[in-house]
C-alpha positions in Angstrom: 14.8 9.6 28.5 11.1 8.5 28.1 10.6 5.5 30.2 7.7 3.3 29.4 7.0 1.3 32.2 5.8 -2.2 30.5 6.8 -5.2 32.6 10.3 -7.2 30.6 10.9 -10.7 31.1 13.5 -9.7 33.9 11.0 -7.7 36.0 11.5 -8.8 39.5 7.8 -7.5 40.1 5.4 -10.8 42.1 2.3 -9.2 41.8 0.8 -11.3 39.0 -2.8 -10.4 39.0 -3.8 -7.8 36.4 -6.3 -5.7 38.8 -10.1 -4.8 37.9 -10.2 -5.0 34.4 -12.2 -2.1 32.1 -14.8 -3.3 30.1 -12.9 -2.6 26.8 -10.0 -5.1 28.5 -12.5 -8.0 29.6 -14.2 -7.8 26.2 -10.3 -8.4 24.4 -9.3 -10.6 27.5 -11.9 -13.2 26.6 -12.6 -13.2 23.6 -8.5 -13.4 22.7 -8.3 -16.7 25.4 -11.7 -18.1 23.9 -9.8 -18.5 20.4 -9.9 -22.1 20.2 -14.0 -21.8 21.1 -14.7 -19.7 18.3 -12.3 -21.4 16.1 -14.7 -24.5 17.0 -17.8 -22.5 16.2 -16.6 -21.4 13.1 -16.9 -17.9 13.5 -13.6 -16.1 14.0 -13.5 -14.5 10.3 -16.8 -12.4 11.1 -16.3 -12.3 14.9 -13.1 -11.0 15.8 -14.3 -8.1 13.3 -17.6 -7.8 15.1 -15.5 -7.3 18.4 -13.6 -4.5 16.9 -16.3 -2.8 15.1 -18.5 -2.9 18.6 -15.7 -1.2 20.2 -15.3 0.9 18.1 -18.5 2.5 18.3 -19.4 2.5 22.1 -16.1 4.5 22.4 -16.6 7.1 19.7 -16.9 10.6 21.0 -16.5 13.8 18.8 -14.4 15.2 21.8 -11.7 12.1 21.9 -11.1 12.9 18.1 -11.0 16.7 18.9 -9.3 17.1 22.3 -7.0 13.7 21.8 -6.2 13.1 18.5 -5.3 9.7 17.0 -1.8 9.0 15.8 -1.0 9.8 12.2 -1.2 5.8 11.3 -4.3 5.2 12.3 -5.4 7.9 9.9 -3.3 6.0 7.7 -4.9 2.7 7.8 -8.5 4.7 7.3 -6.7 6.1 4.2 -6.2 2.9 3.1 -9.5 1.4 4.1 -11.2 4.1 2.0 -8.6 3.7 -0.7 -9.5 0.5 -1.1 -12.8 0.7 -1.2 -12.8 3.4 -3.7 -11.2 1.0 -5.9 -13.3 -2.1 -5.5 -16.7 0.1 -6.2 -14.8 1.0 -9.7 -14.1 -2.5 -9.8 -17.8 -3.8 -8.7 -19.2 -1.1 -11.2 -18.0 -2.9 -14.2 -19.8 -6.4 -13.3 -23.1 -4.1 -12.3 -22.5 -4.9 -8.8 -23.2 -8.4 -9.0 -24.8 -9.5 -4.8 -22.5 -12.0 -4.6 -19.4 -10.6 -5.5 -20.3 -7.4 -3.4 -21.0 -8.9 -0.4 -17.3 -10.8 -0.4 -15.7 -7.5 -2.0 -17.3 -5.5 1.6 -16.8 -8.4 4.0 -12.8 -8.4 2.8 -12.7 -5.1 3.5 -14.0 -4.9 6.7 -12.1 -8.2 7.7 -8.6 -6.4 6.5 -7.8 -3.1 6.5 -11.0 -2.1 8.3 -10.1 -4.6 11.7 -6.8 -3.1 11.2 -7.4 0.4 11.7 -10.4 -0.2 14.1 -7.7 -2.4 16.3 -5.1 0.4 16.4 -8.2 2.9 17.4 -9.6 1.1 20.2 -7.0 1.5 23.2 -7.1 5.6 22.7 -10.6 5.0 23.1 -11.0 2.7 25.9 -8.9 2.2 28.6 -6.5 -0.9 27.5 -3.7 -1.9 29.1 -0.7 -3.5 27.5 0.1 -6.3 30.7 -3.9 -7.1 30.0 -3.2 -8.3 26.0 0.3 -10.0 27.3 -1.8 -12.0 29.7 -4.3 -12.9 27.1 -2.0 -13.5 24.4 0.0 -16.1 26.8 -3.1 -17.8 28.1 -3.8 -18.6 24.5 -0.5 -19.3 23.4 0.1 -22.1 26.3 -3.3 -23.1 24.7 -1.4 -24.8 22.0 0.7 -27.3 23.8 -2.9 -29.1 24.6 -4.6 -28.6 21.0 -0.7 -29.8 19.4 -0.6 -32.6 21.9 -4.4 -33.6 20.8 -3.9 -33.0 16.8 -0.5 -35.1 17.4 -2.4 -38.0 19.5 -5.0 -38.2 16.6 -2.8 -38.6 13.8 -0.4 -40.8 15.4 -2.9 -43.2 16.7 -5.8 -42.6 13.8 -4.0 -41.7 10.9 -4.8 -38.5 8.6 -8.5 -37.3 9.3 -10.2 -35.5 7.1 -11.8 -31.9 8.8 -15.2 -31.0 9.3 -17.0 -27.6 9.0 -18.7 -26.2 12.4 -21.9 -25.7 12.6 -22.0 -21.6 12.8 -19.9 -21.8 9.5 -22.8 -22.9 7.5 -24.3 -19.4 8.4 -21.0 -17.5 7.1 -21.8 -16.4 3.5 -18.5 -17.0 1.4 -15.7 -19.9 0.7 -16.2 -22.2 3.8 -12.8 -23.3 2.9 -11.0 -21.2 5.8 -13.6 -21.7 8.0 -12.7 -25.6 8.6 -11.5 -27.2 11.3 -8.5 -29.4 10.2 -6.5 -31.6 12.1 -2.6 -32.6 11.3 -1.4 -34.2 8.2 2.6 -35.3 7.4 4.0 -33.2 4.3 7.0 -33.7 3.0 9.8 -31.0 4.0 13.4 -31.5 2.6 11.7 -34.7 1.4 11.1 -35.6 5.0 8.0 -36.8 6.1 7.2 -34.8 8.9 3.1 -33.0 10.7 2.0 -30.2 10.0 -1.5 -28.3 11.0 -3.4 -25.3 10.8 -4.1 -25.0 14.1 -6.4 -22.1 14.5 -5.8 -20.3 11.1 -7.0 -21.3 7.6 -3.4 -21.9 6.1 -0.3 -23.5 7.8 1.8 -20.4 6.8 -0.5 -17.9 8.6 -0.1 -20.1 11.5 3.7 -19.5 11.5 3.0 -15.9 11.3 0.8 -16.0 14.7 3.3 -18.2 16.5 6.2 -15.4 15.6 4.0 -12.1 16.6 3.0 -14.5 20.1 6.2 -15.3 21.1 7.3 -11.6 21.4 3.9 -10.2 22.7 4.6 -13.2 25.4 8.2 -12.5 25.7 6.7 -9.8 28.2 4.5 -11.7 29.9 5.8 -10.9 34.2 4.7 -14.5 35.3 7.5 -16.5 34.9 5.5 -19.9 34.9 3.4 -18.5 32.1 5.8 -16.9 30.2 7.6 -20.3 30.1 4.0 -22.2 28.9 3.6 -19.7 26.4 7.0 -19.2 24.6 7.3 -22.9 24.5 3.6 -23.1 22.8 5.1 -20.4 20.6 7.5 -22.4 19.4 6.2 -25.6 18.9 3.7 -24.1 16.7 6.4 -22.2 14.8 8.0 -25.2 14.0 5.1 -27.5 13.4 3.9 -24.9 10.9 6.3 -25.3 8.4 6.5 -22.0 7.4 10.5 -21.5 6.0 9.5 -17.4 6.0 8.7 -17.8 9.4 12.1 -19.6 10.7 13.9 -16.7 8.9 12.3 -14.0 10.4 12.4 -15.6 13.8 15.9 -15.0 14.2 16.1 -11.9 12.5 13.7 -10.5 15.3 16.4 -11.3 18.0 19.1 -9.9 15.5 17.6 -6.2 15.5 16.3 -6.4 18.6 20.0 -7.3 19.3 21.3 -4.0 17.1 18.8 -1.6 19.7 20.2 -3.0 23.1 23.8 -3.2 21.5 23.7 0.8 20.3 24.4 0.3 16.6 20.7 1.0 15.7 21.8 4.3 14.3 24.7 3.1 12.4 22.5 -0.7 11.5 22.5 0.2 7.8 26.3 1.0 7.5 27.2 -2.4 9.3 24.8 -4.3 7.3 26.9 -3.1 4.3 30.0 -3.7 5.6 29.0 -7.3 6.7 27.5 -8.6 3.6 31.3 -6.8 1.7 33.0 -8.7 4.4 31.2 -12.1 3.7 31.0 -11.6 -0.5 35.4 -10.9 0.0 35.2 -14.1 2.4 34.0 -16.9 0.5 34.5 -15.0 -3.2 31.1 -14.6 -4.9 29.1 -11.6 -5.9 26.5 -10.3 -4.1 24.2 -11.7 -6.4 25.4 -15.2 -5.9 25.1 -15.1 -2.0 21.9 -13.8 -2.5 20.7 -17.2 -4.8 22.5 -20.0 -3.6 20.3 -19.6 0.5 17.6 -18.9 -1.7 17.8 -22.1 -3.9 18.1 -24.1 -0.5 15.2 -22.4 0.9 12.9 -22.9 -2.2 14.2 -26.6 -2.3 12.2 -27.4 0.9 9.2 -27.3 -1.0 9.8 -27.0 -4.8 6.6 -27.6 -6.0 5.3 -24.9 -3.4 7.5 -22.3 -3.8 7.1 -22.9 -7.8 3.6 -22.6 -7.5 3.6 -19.1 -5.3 6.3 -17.7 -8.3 4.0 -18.5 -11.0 0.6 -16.8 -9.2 2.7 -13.8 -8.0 4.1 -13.5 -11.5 0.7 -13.8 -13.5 -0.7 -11.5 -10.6 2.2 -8.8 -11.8 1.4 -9.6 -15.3 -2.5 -8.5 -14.6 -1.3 -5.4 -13.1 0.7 -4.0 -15.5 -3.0 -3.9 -17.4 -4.3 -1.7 -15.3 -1.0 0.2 -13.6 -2.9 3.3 -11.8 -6.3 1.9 -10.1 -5.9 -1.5 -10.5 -8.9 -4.1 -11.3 -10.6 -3.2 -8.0 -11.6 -6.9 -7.2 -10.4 -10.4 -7.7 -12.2 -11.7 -10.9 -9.6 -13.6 -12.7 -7.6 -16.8 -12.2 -4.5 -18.6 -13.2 -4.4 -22.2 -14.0 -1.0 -24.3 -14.5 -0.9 -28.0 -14.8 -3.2 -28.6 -17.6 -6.1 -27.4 -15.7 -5.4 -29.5 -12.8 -4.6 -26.7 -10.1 -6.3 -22.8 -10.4 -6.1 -20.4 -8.2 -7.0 -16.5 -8.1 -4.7 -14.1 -9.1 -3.1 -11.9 -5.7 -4.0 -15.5 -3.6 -0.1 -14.7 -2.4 2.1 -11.3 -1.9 0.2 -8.7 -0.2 2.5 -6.3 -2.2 1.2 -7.6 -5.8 -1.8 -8.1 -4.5 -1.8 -4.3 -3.8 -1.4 -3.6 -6.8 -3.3 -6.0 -8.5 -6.3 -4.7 -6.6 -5.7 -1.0 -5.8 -2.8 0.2 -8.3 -0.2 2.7 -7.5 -2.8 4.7 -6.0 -3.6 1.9 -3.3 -0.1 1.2 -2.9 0.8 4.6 -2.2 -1.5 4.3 1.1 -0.8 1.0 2.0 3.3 1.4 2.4 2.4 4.9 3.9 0.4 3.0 6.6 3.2 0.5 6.6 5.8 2.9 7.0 3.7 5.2 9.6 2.8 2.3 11.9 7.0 1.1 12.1 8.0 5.0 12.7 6.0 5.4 16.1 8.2 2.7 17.6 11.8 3.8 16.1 12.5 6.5 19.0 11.2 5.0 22.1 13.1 1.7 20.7 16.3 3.7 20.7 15.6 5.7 23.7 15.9 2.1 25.2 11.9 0.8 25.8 12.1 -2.5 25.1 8.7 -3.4 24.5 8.9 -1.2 21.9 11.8 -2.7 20.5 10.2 -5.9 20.3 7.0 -4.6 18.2 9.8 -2.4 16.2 11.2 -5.8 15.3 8.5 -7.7 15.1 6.6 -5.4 12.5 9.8 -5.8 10.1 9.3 -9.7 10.5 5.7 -9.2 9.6 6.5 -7.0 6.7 8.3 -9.6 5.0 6.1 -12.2 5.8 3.3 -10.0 4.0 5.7 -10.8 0.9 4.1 -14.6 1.1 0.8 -14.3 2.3 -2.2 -11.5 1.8 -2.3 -9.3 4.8 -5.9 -8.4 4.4 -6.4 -12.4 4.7 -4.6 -13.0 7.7 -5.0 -10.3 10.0 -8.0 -12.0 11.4 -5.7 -14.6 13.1 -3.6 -11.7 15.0 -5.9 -8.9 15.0 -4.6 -8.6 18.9 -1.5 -7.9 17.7 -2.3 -4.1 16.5 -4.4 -4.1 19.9 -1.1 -4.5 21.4 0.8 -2.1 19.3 -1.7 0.5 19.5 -2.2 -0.2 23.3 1.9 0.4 24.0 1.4 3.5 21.8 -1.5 4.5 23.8 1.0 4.3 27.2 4.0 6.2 25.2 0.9 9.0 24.5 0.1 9.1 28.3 3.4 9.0 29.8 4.3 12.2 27.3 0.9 13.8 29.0 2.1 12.9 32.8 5.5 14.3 31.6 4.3 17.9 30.6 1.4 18.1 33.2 4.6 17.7 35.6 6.8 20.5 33.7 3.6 22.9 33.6 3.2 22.1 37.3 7.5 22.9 38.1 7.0 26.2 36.4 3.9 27.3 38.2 5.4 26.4 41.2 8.6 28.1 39.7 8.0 30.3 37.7 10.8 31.6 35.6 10.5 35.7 36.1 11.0 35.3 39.7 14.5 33.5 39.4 15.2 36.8 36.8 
């Protein structure tokens, strides 16, 4: 059985300290526990990218791609990446490749799909360690409790205040809209006035996805103290996010990661089935029914919201439809509902229909391959019992269907460390099959099978 040796939460291991770091690590070490600096600054859309991108190039070498080659979804996300691109220049092509519209067409790109794929490169590349993101990813995570307790004093004592744009925004070329810094506000939920804050992301949702992927990247963190800082930060920015998709998936982590430890993974989809027979017998409604009536409650939270995101991801559909096979290549329409009064552009929700709105079937067709690429590393060594890998097993399923309510390509800025992570536990699986067959070569050197005949 393939043992990855990733520190749990019940390591008894006291050495803390994470050693001499690579240059690779130091580079992601900081520049993941600087996040509320650059979050300050103004520059996280373009810098995290930057990071990536620089990476990226100081560790290309023909002979890593020939002699150590990549896993098949980091090829995957390139597929997309060029996929994409394919289809925006046939979009761009039709408005004459207007500067504007080009620039923010590229800079998407290589803020999305690009980052993604350049993140999941980087630790077979560089030497990375997983303990060395963990340690980050904590740092910054027990980071919230101060900015919560600070956004919290402010409202409570001041009142609402309005947010400012830093001063490196102004240099950003695009909608400075994400790039301000905005402090708590009370929003109604369940008609309940209660705060609610961005933190560090551009939208209160994406903020609920960060808080989910940190708590299980932190859930491994070996010093106990920290771990405790950090899982608690985790969670009081999950909750003071709002985000209803967010609390769903939260438990639903803990559920599969239940099904792996418990030995039903293999059988999961047959007791899923039974379970939901069991429970539509129980209480005497359809499937349909029990499907609707959580659903009604969960839209109820925030009618107008969820009303709104149904009638953008439904005129996004509709748009499709006009162009099934490539798509429309960039985002140059717009829905408007209220008599004008709100308008927003058409894929501003589902990464799914914005997929397709954008790319077609023949984007889509690379995107869930990358999707479904990326999950499949982790299914084996989850069974064979790693539990890190269980953990980013589960956690990717929480993160697919949070896709289903914001774009991906928008918020993977926020938790590009999170495919550093996944790539960097890959990058250990990779090495640990290497050590494994240098030993077996070795036993049957030393051993050689025609002299025992």
């Amino acid at each position: 059985m393939l043992n990855i040796t990733s520190s749990t939460p019940n390591s008894t291991k006291r050495d803390f300290k994470l050693g001499k770091l690579s240059f690779a690590e130091r580079v992601i070490y900081w520049t993941i526990v600087l996040t509320p600096l650059w979050w300050l600054l103004g520059i996280q859309t373009l810098f995290y990218p930057a990071v990536a991108a620089f990476l990226l190039v100081i560790g290309f070498e023909l002979d890593k791609i020939i002699k150590a080659s990549l896993p098949i979804c980091c090829w995957a996300w390139l597929l997309m990446t060029l996929a994409a691109l394919w289809t925006n220049i046939i979009g761009l092509d039709k408005l004459g490749f207007e500067i504007l519209k080009t620039l923010a067409t590229l800079v998407t790109l290589y803020k999305g799909y690009f980052l993604i794929f350049s993140c999941l490169t980087i630790p077979f590349w560089h030497h990375i360690r997983v303990r060395v993101i963990t340690r980050a990813v904590a740092w910054m995570a027990s980071g919230y409790l101060v900015t919560l307790a600070i956004q919290l004093l402010i409202l409570f004592a001041a009142g609402p205040q309005g947010g400012f744009l830093p001063p490196l925004a102004r240099l950003v070329p695009g909608n400075k809209l994400s790039l301000m810094v905005k402090f708590a506000t009370i929003q109604p939920f369940f008609g309940i006035p209660l705060p609610r804050t961005d933190l560090y992301t551009a939208d209160p949702p994406i903020l609920g996805v960060c808080a989910l992927l940190c708590f299980f990247i932190c859930w491994s963190e070996t010093n106990p103290r920290l771990r405790k800082f950090a899982l608690a930060g985790c969670l009081a920015t999950l909750i003071i996010s709002q985000s209803r998709l967010a609390w769903i998936c939260f438990p639903l982590v803990f559920v599969i990661i239940a099904v792996f430890r418990s030995g039903l993974a293999r059988q999961s989809w047959l007791w899923l089935a039974t379970f939901t027979s069991l429970i539509c017998a129980v209480v005497g409604m359809s499937l349909k029914d029990l499907i609707n009536k959580p659903l009604e409650t969960f839209n109820s939270a925030r009618a107008d919201s969820s009303k709104d995101r149904e009638y953008v991801v439904s005129a996004t559909i509709d748009a499709w439809r006009e162009s099934p096979w490539l798509g429309w290549g960039i985002v140059d329409k717009t829905v408007t509902w209220g008599n004008g009064a709100f308008e927003l552009p058409l894929g501003t929700f589902s990464t799914y229909a914005q997929v397709l709105y954008l790319h077609g079937i023949f984007g889509f067709i690379f995107f869930i391959s990358a999707l479904a690429s990326t999950l499949y590393y982790f299914w084996q060594p989850a069974l064979k019992g790693s539990k890190i890998c269980q953990q980013a097993f589960a956690s990717l399923v929480a993160l697919y269907i949070l896709c289903q309510a914001t774009n991906l390509s928008w918020m993977a800025i926020y938790f590009w460390f999170f495919f550093v992570w996944l790539s960097a536990i890959l990058a250990e699986i990779s090495q640990e099959h290497v050590h494994i067959s240098k030993w077996e070569d070795l036993s049957q050197i030393q051993n050689p099978s025609y002299l025992k005949n």
